[in-house]
N, C-alpha and C positions, 0 to 999 in steps of 0.2 A: 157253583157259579150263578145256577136262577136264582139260590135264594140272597145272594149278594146283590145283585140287581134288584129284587125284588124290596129289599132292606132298605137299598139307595132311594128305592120310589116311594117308599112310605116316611120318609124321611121328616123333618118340617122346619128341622131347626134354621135354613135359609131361608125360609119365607116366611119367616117371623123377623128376620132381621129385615129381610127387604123391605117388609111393609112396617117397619119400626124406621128404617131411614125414610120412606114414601112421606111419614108423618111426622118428620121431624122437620123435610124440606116444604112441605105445605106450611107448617109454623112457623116456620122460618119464613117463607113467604110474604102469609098474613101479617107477623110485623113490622117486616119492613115496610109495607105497602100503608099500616098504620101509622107507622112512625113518621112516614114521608106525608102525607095528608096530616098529622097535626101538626108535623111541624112546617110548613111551610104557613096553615094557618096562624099557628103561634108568633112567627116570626111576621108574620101583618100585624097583629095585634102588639106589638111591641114597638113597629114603628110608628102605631098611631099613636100609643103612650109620650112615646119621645117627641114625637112633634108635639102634643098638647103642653109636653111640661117645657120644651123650647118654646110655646110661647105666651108660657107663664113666665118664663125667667125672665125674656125682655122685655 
């Protein structure tokens, strides 16, 4: 039985998955938070386009 317990503590293979999801939800993260910051800038920059070439066309 100690050395069964003992087996169960030396263990690792869960805390390589943990800290394999830890770093999956930080990247996950960081793009989102990337995505949202250029695209809200991208979407400015498209309206200024569109207004420059509406007032080309009139």
């Amino acid at each position: 039985m100690k050395n069964a317990i003992n087996q169960f503590l030396r263990e690792e293979d869960g805390v390589s998955a943990i800290e394999y999801g830890l770093l999956a939800g930080l990247i996950a993260v960081a793009i989102i938070t990337t995505v949202g910051l250029i695209g809200g800038k991208l979407n400015d920059v498209f309206v200024i386009i569109k207004t420059k070439l509406d007032g080309v066309a009139a």
